[in-house]
TIDOTOR-949842 format. One record per residue: x, y, z of N, C-alpha, C in turn; residue number from 1. Coordinates in pm, whole numbers, always signed. Layout:
BEGIN
- n_px | n_py | n_pz | ca_px | ca_py | ca_pz | c_px | c_py | c_pz | k
- X | Y | Z | X | Y | Z | X | Y | Z | NUM
...
***
This chain:
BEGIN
- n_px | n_py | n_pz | ca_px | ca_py | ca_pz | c_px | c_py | c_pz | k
- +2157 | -11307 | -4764 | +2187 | -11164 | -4763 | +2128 | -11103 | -4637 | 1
- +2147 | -10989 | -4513 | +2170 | -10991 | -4474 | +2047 | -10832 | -4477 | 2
- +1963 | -10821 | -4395 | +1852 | -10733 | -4442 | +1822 | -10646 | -4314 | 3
- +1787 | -10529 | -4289 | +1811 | -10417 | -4206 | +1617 | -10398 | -4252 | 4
- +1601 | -10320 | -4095 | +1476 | -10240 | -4109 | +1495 | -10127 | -4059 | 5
- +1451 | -10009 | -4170 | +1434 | -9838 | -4134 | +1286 | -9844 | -4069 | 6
- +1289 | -9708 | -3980 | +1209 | -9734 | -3879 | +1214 | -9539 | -3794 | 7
- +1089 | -9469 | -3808 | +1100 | -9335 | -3774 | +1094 | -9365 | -3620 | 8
- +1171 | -9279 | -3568 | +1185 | -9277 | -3405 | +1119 | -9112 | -3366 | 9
- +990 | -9175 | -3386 | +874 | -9068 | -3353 | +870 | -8966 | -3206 | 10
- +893 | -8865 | -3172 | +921 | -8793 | -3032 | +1062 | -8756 | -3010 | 11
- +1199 | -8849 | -3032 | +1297 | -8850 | -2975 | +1373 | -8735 | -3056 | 12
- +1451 | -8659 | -2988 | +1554 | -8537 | -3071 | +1640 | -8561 | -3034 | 13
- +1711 | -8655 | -3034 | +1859 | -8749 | -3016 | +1891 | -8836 | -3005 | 14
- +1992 | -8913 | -3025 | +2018 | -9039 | -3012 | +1976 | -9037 | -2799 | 15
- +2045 | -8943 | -2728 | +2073 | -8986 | -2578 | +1932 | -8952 | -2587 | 16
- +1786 | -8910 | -2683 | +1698 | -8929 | -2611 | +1616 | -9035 | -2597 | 17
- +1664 | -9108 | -2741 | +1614 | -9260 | -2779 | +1674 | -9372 | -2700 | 18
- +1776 | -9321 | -2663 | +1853 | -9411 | -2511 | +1787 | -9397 | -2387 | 19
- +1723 | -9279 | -2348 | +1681 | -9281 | -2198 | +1517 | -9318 | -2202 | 20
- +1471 | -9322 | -2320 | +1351 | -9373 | -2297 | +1315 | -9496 | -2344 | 21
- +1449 | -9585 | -2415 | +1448 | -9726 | -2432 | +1446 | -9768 | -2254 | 22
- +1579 | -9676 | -2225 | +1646 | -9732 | -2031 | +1524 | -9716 | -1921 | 23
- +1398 | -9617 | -1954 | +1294 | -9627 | -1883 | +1207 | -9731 | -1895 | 24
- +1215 | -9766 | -2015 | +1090 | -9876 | -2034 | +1154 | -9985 | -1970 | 25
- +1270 | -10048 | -1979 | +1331 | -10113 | -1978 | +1363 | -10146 | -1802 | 26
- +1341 | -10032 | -1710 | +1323 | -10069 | -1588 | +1151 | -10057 | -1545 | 27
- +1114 | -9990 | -1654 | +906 | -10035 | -1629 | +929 | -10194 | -1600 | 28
- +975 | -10261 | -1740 | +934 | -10383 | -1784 | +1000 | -10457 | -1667 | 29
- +1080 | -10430 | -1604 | +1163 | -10528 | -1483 | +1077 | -10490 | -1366 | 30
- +1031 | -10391 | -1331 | +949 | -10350 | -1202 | +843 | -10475 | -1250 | 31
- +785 | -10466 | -1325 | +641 | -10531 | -1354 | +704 | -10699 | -1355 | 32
- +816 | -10735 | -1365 | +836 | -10881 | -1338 | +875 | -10940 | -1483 | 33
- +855 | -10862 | -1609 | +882 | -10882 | -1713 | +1034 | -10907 | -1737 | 34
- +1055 | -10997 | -1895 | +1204 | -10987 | -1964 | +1294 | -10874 | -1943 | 35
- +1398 | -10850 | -1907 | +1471 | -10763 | -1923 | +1554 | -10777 | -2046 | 36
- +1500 | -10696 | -2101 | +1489 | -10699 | -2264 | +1437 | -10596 | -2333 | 37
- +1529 | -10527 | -2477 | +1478 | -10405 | -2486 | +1380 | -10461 | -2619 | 38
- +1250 | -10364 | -2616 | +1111 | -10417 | -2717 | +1091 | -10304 | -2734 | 39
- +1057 | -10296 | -2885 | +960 | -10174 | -2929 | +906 | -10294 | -3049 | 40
- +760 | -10290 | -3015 | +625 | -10303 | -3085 | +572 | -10297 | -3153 | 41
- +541 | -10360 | -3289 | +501 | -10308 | -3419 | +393 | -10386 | -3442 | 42
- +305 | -10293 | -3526 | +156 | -10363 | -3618 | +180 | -10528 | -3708 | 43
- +279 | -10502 | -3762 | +313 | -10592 | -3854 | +423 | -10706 | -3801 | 44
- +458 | -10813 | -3798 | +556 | -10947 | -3829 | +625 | -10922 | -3921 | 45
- +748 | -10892 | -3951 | +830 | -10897 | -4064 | +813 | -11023 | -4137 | 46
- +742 | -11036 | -4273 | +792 | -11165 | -4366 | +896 | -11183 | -4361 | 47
- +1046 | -11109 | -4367 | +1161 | -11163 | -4401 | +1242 | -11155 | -4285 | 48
- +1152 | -11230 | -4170 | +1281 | -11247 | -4054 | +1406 | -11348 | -4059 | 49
- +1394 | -11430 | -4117 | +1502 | -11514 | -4122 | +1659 | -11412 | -4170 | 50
- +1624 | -11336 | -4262 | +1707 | -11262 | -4386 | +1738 | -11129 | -4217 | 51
- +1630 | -11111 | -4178 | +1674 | -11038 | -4048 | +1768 | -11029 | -3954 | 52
- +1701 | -11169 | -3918 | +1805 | -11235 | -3791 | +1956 | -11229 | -3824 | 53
- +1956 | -11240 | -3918 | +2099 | -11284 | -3984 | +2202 | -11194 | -3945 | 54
- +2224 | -11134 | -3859 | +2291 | -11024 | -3844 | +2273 | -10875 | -3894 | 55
- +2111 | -10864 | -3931 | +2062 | -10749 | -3936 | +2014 | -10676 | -3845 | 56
- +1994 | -10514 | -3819 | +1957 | -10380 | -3738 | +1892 | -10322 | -3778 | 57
- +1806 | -10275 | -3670 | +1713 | -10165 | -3696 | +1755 | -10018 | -3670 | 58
- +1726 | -9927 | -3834 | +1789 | -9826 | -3842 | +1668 | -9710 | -3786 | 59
- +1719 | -9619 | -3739 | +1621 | -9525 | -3643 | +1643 | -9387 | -3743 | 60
- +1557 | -9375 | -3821 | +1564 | -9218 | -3838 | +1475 | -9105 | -3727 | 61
- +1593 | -9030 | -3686 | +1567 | -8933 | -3591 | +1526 | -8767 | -3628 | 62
- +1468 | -8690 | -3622 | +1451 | -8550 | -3671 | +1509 | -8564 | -3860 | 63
- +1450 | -8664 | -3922 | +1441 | -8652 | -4085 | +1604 | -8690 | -4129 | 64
- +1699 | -8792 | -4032 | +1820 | -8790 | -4053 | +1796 | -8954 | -4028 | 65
- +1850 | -9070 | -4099 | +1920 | -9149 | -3995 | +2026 | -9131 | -3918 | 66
- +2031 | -9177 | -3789 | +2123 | -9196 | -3665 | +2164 | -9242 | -3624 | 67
- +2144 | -9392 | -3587 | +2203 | -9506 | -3520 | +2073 | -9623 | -3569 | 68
- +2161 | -9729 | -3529 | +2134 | -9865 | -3502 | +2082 | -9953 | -3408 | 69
- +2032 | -10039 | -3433 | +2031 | -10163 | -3244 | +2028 | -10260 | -3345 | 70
- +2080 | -10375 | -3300 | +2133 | -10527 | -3383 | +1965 | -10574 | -3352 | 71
- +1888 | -10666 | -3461 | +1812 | -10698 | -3419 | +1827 | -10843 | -3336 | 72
- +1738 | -10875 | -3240 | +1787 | -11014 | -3176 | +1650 | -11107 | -3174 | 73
- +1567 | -11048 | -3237 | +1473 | -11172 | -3214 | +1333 | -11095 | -3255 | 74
- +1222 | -11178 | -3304 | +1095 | -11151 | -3317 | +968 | -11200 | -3195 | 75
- +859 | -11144 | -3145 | +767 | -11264 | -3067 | +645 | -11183 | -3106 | 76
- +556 | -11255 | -3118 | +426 | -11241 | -3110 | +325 | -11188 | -2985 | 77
- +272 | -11057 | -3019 | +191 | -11063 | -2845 | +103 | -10972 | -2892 | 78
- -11 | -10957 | -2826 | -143 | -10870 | -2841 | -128 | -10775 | -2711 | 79
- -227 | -10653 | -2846 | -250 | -10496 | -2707 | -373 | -10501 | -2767 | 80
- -410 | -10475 | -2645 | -577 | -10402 | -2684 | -625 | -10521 | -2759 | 81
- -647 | -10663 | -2742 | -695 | -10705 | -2824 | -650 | -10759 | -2933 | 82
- -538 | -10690 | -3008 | -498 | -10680 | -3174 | -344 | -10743 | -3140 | 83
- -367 | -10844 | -3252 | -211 | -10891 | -3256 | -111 | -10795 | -3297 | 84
- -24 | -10783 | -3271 | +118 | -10736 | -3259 | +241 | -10787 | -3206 | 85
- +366 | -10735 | -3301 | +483 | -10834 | -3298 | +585 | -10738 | -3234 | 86
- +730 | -10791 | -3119 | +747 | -10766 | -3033 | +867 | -10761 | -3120 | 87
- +973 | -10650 | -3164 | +1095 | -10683 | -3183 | +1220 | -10645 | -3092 | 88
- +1274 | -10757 | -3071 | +1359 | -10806 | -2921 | +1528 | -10725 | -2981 | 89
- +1557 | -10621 | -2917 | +1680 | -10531 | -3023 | +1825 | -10534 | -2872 | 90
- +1922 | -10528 | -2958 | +2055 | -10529 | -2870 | +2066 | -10387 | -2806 | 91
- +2084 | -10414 | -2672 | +2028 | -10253 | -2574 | +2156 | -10132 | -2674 | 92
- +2237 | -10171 | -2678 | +2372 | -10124 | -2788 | +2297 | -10015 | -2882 | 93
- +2295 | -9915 | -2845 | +2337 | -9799 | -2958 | +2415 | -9757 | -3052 | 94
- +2425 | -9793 | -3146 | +2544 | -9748 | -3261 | +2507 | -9691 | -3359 | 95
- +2568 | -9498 | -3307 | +2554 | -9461 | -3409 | +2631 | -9448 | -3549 | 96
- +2556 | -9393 | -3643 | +2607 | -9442 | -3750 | +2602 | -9269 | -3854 | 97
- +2694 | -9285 | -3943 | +2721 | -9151 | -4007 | +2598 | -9120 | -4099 | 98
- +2548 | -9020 | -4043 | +2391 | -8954 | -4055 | +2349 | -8918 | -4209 | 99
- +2272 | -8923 | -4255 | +2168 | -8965 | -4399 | +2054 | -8909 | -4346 | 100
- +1985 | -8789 | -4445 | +1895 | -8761 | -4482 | +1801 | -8901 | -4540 | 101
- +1688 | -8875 | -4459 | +1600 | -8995 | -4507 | +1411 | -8902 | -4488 | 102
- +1353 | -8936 | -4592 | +1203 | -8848 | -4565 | +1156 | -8944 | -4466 | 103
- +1033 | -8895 | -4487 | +904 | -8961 | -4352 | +890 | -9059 | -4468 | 104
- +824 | -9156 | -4368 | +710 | -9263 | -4401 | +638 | -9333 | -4304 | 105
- +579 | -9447 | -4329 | +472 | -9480 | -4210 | +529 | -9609 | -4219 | 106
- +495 | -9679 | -4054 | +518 | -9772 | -4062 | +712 | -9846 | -4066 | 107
- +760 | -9915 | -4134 | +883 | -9976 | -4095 | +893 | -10019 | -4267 | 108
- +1034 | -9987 | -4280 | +1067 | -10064 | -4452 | +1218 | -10123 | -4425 | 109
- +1214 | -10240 | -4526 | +1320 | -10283 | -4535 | +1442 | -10226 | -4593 | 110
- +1559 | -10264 | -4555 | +1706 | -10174 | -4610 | +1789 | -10258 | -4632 | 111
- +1847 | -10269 | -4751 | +1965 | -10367 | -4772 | +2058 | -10327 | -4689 | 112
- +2155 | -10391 | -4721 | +2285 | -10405 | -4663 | +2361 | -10284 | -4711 | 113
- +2350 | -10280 | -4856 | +2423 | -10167 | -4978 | +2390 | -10058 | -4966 | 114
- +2279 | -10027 | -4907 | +2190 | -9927 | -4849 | +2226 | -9818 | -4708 | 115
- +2289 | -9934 | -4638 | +2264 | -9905 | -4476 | +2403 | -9793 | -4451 | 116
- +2388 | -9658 | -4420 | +2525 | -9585 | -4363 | +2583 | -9655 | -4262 | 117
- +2696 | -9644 | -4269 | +2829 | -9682 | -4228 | +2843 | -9653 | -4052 | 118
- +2886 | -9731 | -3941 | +2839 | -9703 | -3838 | +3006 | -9618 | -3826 | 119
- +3001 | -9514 | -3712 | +3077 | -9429 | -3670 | +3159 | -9471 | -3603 | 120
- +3308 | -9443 | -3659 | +3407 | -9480 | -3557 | +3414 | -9406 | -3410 | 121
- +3468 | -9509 | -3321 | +3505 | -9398 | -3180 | +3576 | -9264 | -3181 | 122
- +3667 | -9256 | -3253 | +3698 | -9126 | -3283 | +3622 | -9049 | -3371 | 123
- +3551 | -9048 | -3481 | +3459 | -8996 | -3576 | +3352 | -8956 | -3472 | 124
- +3281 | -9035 | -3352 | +3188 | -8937 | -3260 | +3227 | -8864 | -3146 | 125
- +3360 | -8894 | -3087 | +3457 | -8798 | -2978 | +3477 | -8690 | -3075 | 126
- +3479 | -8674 | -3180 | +3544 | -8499 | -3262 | +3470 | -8469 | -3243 | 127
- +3264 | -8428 | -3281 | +3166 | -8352 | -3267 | +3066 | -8405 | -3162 | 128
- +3015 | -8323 | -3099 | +2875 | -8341 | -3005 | +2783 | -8418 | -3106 | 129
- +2725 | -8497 | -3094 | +2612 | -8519 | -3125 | +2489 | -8412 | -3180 | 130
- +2468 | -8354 | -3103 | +2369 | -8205 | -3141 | +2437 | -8117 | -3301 | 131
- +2516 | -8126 | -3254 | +2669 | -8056 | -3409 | +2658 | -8136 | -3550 | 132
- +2660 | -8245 | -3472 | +2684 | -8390 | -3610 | +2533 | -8375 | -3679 | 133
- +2424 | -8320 | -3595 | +2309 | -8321 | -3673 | +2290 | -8227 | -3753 | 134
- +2315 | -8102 | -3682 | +2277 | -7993 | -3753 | +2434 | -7955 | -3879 | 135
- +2501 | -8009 | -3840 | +2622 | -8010 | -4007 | +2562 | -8069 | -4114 | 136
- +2532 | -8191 | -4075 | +2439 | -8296 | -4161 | +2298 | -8241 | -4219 | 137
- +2245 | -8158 | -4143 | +2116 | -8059 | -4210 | +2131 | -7979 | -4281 | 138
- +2260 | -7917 | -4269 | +2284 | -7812 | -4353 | +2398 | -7838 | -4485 | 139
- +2386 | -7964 | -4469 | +2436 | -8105 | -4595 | +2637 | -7988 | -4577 | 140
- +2693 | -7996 | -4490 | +2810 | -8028 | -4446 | +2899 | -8129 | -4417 | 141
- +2855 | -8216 | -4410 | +2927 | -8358 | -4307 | +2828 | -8433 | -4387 | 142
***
């Protein structure tokens, strides 16, 4: 079965803002000689990476909504400061997906499959701005 991780995208107030500061790090990490490869960093190793890999994504809730996706592509192991921490390796691919109220929590949880909103057709995100699609969705419209 085929297993997704939710995941708060702490700072960002849009999908294009969670894009330009993946695309910054992402030429940090190449200046410095590193993978060109997009990573965001977590406390924890997923126990159920296998069920991951499998053609599962990490879902980004943005301003108390989910928003989009990145396919996950891989796990690695690496230390900051000392403290182990695990590296999750995600498809640079943005896809957003038709927006869900989701609360806070800490940390990263798992999401089934049965679970996961439905990603957005090309025409379903050419009809509204992005900025629009959120605030319809806040005001439980769309």
């Amino acid at each position: 079965m085929t297993l997704h991780l939710l995941k708060l995208c702490v700072g960002a107030e849009s999908i294009e803002d969670l894009a330009r500061w993946q695309k910054k790090r992402l030429a940090e990490r190449k200046k410095r000689g590193g993978k060109a490869e997009v990573v965001h960093r977590t406390r924890h190793t997923p126990r159920r990476a296998a069920e991951l890999l499998a053609g599962g994504s990490i879902y980004w809730v943005i301003k108390g909504q989910i928003a989009v996706r990145q396919r996950l592509l891989g796990f690695r192991p690496m230390v900051k400061n000392g403290e182990p921490h695990c590296a999750l390796i995600l498809d640079p691919k943005l896809v957003p997906v038709a927006r869900r109220y989701h609360r806070p929590f800490q940390g990263w949880r798992y999401f089934e499959l049965r679970d996961a909103p439905r990603d957005l057709a090309r025409r379903e995100r050419a009809a509204l701005p992005e900025p629009l699609r959120a605030e319809l969705t806040e005001l439980g419209l769309l």
